[in-house]
C-alpha positions as CSV (number, residue, x, y, z in Angstrom):
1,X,105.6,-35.6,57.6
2,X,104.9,-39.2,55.6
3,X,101.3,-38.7,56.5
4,X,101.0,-35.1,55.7
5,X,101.9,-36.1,51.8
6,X,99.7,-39.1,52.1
7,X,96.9,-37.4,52.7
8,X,98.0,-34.7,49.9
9,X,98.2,-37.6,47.6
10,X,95.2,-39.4,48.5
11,X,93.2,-36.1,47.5
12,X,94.6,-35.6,44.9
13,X,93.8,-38.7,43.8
14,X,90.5,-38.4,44.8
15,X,90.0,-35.1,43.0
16,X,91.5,-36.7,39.8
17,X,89.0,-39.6,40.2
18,X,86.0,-37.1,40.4
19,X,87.2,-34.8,37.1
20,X,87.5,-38.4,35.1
21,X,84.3,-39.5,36.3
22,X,82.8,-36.3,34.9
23,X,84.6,-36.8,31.9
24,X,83.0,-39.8,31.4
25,X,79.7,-38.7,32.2
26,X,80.1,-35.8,29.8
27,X,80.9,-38.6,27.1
28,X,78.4,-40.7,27.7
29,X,76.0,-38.0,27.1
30,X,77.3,-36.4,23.8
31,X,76.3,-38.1,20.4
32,X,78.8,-36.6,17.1
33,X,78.3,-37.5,13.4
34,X,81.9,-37.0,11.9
35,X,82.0,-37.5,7.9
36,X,85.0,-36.5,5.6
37,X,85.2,-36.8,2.1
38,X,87.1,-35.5,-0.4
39,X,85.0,-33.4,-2.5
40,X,85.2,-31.4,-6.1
41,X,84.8,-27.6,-5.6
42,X,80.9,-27.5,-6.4
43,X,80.1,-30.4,-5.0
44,X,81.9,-28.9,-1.7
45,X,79.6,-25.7,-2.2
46,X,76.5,-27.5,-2.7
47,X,76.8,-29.0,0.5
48,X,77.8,-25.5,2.4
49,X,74.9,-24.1,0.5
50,X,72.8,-26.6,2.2
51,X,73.8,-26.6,5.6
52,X,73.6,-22.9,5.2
53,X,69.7,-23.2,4.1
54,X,69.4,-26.0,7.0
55,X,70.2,-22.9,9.0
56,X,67.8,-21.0,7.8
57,X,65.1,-23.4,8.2
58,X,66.0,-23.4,12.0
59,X,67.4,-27.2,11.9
60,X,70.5,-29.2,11.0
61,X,70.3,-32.7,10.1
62,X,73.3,-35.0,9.7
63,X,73.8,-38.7,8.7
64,X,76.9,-41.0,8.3
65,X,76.2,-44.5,7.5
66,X,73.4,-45.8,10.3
67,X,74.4,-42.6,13.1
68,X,72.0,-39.5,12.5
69,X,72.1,-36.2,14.6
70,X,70.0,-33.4,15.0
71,X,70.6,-30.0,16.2
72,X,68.4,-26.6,16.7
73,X,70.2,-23.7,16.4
74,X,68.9,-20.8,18.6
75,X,68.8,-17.1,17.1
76,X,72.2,-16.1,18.5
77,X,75.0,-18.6,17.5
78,X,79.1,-18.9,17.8
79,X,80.7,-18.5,14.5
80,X,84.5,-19.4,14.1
81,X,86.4,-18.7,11.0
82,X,90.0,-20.4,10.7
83,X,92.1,-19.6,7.7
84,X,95.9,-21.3,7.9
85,X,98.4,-21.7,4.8
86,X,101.3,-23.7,5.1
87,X,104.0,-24.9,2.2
88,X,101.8,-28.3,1.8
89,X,98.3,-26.9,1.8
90,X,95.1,-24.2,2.8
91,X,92.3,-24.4,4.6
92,X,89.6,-22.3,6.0
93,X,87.9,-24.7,9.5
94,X,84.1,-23.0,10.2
95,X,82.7,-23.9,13.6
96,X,79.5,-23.1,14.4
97,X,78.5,-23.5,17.9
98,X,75.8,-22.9,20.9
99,X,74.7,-23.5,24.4
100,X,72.3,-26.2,24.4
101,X,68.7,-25.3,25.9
102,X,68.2,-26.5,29.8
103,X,64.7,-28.1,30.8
């Protein structure tokens, strides 16, 4: 019986091993440009506007301090619009998200 939940244990060790490996793999391979700032109202639309004409011109291009990213956003895209009020505040999250192209 002992070894029975051994060798339960041992795979599921192993499997646990193999899903953080491919965690890791999967971080190793992403690159993010995170900025926050806390804007004035047309300053805040100015940059929407511009990501929004980014789009149109087929590419996004973002920079924080020395880290840049670029993305290509296909013709068919993921658009996710979060609205949430609470006592303390608003705020509307937009996520805009696609498959990235295979080789």
């Amino acid at each position: 019986m002992k070894d029975k939940k051994k060798l339960k244990l041992e795979a599921k060790m192993a499997r646990k091993a193999t899903k953080q490996a491919r965690k890791e793999e999967r971080r190793a391979n992403s690159h993010s440009v995170i900025t926050r700032q806390y804007l004035d109202l047309p300053t805040t639309i100015e940059l929407l506007e511009k990501t929004v004409e980014d789009l149109k011109a087929g590419a996004i291009s973002l920079e924080q301090g020395t880290e840049s990213l670029h993305l290509t956003p296909p013709n068919h895209v993921r658009l996710k619009v979060t609205g949430k009020s609470t006592p303390k505040k608003e705020s509307v999250s937009l996520s805009v998200s696609w498959p990235t192209a295979t080789s």
